[in-house]
Structures are given as structure tokens and as C-alpha cells.
N, C-alpha and C positions, 0 to 999 in steps of 0.2 A: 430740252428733254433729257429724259437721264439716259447714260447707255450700258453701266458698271457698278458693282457695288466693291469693295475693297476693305479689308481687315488691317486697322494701325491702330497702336498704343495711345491712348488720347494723355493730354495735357494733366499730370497726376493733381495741378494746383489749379487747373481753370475753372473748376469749380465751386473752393474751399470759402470759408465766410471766419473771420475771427469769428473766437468762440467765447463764453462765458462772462466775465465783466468787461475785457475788452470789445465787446459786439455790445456791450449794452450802453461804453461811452462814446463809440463810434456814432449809433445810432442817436443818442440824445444831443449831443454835438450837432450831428448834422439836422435832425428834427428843431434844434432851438436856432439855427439861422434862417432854416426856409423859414418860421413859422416866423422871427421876426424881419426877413428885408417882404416878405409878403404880406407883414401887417395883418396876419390872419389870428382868429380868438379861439381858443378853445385848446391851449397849448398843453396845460396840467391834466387835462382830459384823454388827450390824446397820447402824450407821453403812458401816461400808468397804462393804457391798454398794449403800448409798443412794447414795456416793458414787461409787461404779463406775457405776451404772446413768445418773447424771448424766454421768459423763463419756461415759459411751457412748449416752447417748440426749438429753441438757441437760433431761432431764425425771427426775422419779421416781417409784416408785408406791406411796400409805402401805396399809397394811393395812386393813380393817375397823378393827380396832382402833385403830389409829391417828389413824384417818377418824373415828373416832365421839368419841377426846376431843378432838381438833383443834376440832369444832365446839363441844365442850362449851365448851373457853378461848374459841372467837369469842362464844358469849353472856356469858362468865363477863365477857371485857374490853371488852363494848359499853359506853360513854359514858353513852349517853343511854337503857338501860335500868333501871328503877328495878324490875325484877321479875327481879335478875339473881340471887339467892338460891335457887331455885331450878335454877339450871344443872346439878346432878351429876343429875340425873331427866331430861336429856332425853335420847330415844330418837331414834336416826339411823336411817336405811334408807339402805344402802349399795346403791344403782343405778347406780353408773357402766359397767356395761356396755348401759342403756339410753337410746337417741337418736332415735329416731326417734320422731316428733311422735305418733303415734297411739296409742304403749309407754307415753309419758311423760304422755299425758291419763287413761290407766288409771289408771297407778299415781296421778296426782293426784287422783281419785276415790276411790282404796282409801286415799290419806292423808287422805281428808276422813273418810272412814268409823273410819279406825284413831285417829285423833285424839279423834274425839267422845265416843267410849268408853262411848257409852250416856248421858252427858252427866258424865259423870266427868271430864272433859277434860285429856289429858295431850299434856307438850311432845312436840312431833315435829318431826324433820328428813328431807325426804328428798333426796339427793344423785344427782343424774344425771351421765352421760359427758358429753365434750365438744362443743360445736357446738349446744346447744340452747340455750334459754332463756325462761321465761313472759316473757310481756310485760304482762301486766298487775301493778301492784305490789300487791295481793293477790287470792288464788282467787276471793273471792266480793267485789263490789261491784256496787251497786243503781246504774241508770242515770241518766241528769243530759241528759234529752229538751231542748234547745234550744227555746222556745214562738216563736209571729212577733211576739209583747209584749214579746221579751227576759227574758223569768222563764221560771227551770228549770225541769221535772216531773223532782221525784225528788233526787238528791245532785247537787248543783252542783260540787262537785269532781271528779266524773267524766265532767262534758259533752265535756274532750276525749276521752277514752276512749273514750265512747262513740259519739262521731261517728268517730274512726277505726276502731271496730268496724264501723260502719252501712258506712265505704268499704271495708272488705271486704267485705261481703255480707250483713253480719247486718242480720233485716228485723225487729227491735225487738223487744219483750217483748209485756204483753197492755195496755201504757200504765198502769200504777199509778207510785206515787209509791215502788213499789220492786221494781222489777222486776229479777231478776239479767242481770248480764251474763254473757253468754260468756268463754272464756277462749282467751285466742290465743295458738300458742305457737311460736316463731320459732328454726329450722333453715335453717341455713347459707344465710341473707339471704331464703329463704321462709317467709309467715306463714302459717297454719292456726287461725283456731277453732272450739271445740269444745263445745257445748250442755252445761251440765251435770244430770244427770238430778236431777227432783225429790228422792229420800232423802238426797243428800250435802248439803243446804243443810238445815241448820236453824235455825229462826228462833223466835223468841219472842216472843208478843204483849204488850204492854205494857198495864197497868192499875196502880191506884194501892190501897193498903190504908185510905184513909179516903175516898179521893175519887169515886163510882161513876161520876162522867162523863167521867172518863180514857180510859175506855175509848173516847170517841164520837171521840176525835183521830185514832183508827187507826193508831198507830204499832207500829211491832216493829221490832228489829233480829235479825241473824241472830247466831250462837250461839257463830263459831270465826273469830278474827283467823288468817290466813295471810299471813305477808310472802311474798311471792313474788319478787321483780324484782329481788333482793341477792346479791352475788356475796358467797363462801365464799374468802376467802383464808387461807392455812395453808402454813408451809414452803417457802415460795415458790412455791406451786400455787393457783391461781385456778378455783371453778368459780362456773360462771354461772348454775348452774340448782339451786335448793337452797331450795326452799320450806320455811319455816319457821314452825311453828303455837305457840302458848300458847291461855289463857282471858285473856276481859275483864277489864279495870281498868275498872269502872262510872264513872268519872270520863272515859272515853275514848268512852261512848258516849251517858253525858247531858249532861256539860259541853261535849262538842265536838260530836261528829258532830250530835246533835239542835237542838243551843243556838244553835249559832256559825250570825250571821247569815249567811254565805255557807256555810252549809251548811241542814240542815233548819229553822234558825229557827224553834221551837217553842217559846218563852219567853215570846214574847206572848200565843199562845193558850192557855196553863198559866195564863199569870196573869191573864187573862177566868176561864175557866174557874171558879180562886178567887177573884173577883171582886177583885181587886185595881184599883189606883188606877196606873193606866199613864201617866198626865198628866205627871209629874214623875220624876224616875231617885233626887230624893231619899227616896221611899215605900221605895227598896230592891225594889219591885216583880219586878223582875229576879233579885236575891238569891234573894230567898222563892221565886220559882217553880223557881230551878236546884235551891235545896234538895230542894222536891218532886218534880220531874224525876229527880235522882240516886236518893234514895225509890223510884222509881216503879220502874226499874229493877234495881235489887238487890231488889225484894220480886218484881219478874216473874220474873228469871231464878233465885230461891230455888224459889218457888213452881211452875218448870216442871222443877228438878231440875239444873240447868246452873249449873255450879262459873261462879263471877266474884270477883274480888277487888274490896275497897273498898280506897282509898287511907289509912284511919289503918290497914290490916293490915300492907297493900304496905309502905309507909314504916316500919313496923316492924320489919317481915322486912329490910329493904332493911338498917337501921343493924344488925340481928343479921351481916348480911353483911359488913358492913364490919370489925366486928371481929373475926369469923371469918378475916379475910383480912391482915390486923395481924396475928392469932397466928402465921398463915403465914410472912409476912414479905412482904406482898405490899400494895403501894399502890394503893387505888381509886379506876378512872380514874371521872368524871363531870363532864355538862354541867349546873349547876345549875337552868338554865328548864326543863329538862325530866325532872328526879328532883322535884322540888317539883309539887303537884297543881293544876291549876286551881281547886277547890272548897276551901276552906278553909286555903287553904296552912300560915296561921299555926300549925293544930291538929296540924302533922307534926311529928315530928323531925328531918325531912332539912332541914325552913325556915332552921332557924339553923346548918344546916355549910356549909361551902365546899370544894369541891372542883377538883381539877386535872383540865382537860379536855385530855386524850390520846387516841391512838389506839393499839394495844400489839394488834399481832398474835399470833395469828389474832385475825381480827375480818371483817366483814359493810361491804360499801360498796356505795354507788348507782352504777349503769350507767346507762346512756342511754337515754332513754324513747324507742322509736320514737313513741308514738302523742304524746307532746308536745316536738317536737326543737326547739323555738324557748324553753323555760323551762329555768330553772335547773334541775342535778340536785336533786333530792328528796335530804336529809342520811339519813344510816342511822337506820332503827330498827325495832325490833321490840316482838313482840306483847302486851309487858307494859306499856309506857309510856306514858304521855300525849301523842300528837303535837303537833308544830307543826308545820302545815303549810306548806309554802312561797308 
């Protein structure tokens, strides 16, 4: 539910669309690929009306269908996702005729519900009109409480989030070490957010299949990465507001989110736990516990029914794609720190290729974070790949 409403500077570019003959060869560009890997007729037709509508309005408007493979090529020629194999399965919901902040927190709800699928977990996109945009860079993040000791309660990557939540209005969670935040969603320079109800978040407790004290650490993560905060560009059309869902790459939520000392740091108390020999980094101490951490994780989230991927699958899938996309005649773009896994890199086959890092529209870019306007943008990515955080 909402509790505040809040006056800030919106994004002066999240808007903007090339103009003039650049929007007209964005647009044709992108129009004569859907129209030939889709095999679809009526191409010289369609174009002279994209082009009319351009000149007669410096904008254009693509179809449903249009809209939905538009996003398909923006995951297909993401960089830096290593879970882009699946791309022809993702489902779009075409909403741009909804803007208004209370419409768009619905349907963000009904994308959390429609994604989960029962824990079958399938890709989802949903595209809003113009003049909105979430501000948070995804639906569901645990908060990062500021202590007077200078140590977080909760995710240390979201302590600015969440202090800009708090200067809206929002008066905290129930203080656990994972309490969801709210989700604020910012129309035309005013911010709104909005509680989201217990069913849409689901979470999963974490325990280990050999070890039964796993369980006394009290960890879980929740179930459905949403990129949120990434503009959709396509044919020289920019939208701003285009949450975008997958399932976990288990490597994304026990090599990082749990592991990474400025994040949960739980690599210590794994390897107490195992009684391991913490004194020296040469015991491997660290190894062995990530090991069982990643473990720990793909036997919770099998065990509670919620699809996740392990990274020897992903990277398997990943190089199926690659040559899939050869036979096309088509070169894949990729950044390689970030198709390569954190856990075992060596044991991939993406470890010994190299790839050309491009950007090949359509594609997904980072806007400007209100709630952190003094850091760098956050690089693109989405909900199959291994982050690096900034």
C-alpha cells in the first residue's frame, strides 16, 4: 500500500527518443529484422506507415507483436548475460497504455504472481507507457538498516535504498536481517511507494543435505530476481519502465549475495560451522565453505520445488547458444568477467573462449538511480547472470 508521496528531479534522458532521420533509421533497422527472422509479409507496407507516423508525430508505435520480439533481441544481445539461451520463451505483457503509479504497482504484483508459476519459474517482461519508472533496481530487496557501530543489519548493498526509502516515509520492516523493502515508483518527478503484500514474495529457507546445523544460520533468499530500473530500447524507442524477471543462477546467490564480504558474509560462519581451520586462507577454508554454501542452495531451492540453474548447466546452454547463433549468421556479443562463474570458473566452457564486448540494439541500459545520484550508473544486466556489482 502506499504510505507518502515525495517531490525529486526525474531522469532529464529517461525519456528522450532519437529524433529526425536518426529515429527513422533506428526504426527501419529494427523493423526489417523482426519482419525477416519472423518470416512475417507485408514489410514495404508497414514500413511507409512507421515512417508516416514518424514524420507526422518523430515518434512511432510497434505492435504487440512487435513489442514482444523487440525485447526478445534486447535479452538475446545482452553482453553480459550468460542465461541468454533461453530468450525465444520470454513472455512480454504489453501495458503501455498504463502510467499511473497505483496501475503499474498492480500489475507489478500480478508480474510477481505470473512469473512464479507455482515455482516453475518462467521469463517475464512487463512493459509500461511513458512517464513512469520503478526506482528500485529490482521488485524484491532485503534492507541494509545503517547500526550506530557502522555495521549493516541485513544487505549492505541496499543501505542507500533504503535510507532513501526511510526519507520517504517508509518506517522500516520488523528489523531482521531480511526484511523486504518497499517498492517506489516515480511519475513524472513524483515518488510513491508501495508495501508489497506477503504472497508475491517468495522465499526459501536455506539448509544443507549433510550438514543439520545449517539450518541454525537462518538464511533464505527469496525465489524471483526482477530487474527493475533498466530502460527497454528498440527502434529508436526508449521505455523506462520494463521489469524484467528470470530464475536464479545458484552461483548469484551463494557466491555473491551470501559470500561477498560486503554483502551477507556468511563464509565464516559455514566454515566454523564445518569446523574448519580459519587461521590461514592457505587451508582453502573459504573454498570448501563456498562449496557447501552453493550445495546448500540448489538442494533448498530443489527441495522447495523452485526452478534455479547451476552454472556447469548455464554455461552449457550458454555455448549451445552460441553456435546456434553461428548457424544464423549472427556474432555473440559478451563481456567475459561476467559469462565466466565465480565458483569453479575453470570447470566451464565459456572459461577458455573470448569474446567481443558490444552493445547491438535492442538492448536494456542503466538510468539514473535517484536514490544513489552521487555513484556511478550500475552497468546492465539481467536475471540470469552472475553480477558485478559496482
Amino acid at each position: 500500500m502506499e504510505a507518502r508521496r515525495a517531490d525529486f528531479s526525474p531522469d532529464p534522458g529517461h525519456q528522450g527518443v532519437p529524433s529526425g532521420e536518426s529515429l527513422i533509421r533506428e526504426a527501419r533497422r529494427f523493423l526489417r529484422v523482426v519482419y525477416a527472422e519472423q518470416g512475417w509479409s507485408g514489410w514495404a507496407a508497414r514500413w511507409s506507415e512507421v515512417r508516416a507516423e514518424i514524420q507526422r508525430t518523430a515518434c512511432w508505435t510497434p505492435t504487440s507483436a512487435e513489442l514482444t520480439y523487440g525485447a526478445k533481441l534486447a535479452w538475446r544481445n545482452s553482453a553480459r548475460c550468460v542465461g541468454r539461451s533461453y530468450w525465444p520463451s520470454l513472455v512480454v505483457r504489453d501495458l503501455r497504455t498504463v502510467t499511473r503509479p497505483d496501475e503499474v504497482f498492480a500489475h507489478l504484483v500480478t508480474h510477481l504472481h505470473d512469473a512464479w508459476n507455482g515455482g516453475q519459474i518462467r521469463a517475464l517482461m512487463s512493459v509500461f507507457g511513458p512517464g513512469v519508472r520503478v526506482v528500485n533496481d529490482q521488485l524484491i530487496r532485503y534492507a541494509g538498516y545503517c547500526q550506530a557501530d557502522g555495521t549493516v543489519l541485513g544487505d549492505p548493498k541496499n543501505a542507500e535504498l533504503t535510507r532513501y526509502l526511510q526519507h520517504l516515509g517508509w518506517s522500516g520492516g520488523p528489523g531482521t536481517p531480511f526484511d523486504v523493502l518497499p517498492i517506489a515508483i516515480e511519475s513524472h518527478g513524483s515518488v510513491k511507494f508501495y508495501e508489497l503484500p506477503a504472497d508475491a514474495v517468495r522465499e526459501v529457507p536455506l539448509s544443507h543435505p549433510d550438514f543439520a546445523w545449517f539450518t541454525e544460520l537462518g538464511l533464505k533468499w527469496h525465489a524471483l530476481p526482477v530487474i527493475s530500473d533498466l530502460r527497454l530500447e528498440m527502434g529508436g524507442l526508449r521505455f523506462a519502465c520494463a521489469p524484467f524477471s528470470g530464475w536464479y543462477l545458484q552461483t548469484e546467490i551463494a557466491a555473491r549475495n551470501l559470500a561477498d564480504a560486503d554483502r551477507y558474509h556468511q563464509l565464516p560462519a559455514v566454515a566454523r560451522g564445518m569446523g574448519l581451520d580459519t587461521r590461514r586462507a592457505r587451508t582453502l577454508w573459504q573454498d570448501r565453505a563456498l562449496v557447501e554454501l552453493n550445495v546448500a542452495v540448489l538442494h533448498s531451492f530443489d527441495a522447495a520445488g523452485v526452478k534455479i540453474s547451476d552454472h556447469h548447466t548455464v554455461t552449457r546452454h550458454f555455448v549451445r547458444f552460441e553456435e546456434r547463433e553461428r548457424q544464423a549468421g549472427r556474432r555473440v556479443a559478451g563481456r567475459w568477467s561476467w559469462l565466466v562463474p565465480p565458483l569453479s570458473p575453470a570447470t566451464t566452457p565459456v572459461y577458455h573462449r573470448r569474446y567481443e564486448d558490444r552493445h547491438d540494439n535492442p538492448n536494456f541500459y542503466p538510468q539514473t538511480r535517484l536514490w544513489a545520484p552521487s555513484r556511478r550508473q550500475a552497468p546492465a544486466r539481467c536475471p540470469f547472470h552472475v553480477p558485478r556489482d559496482p
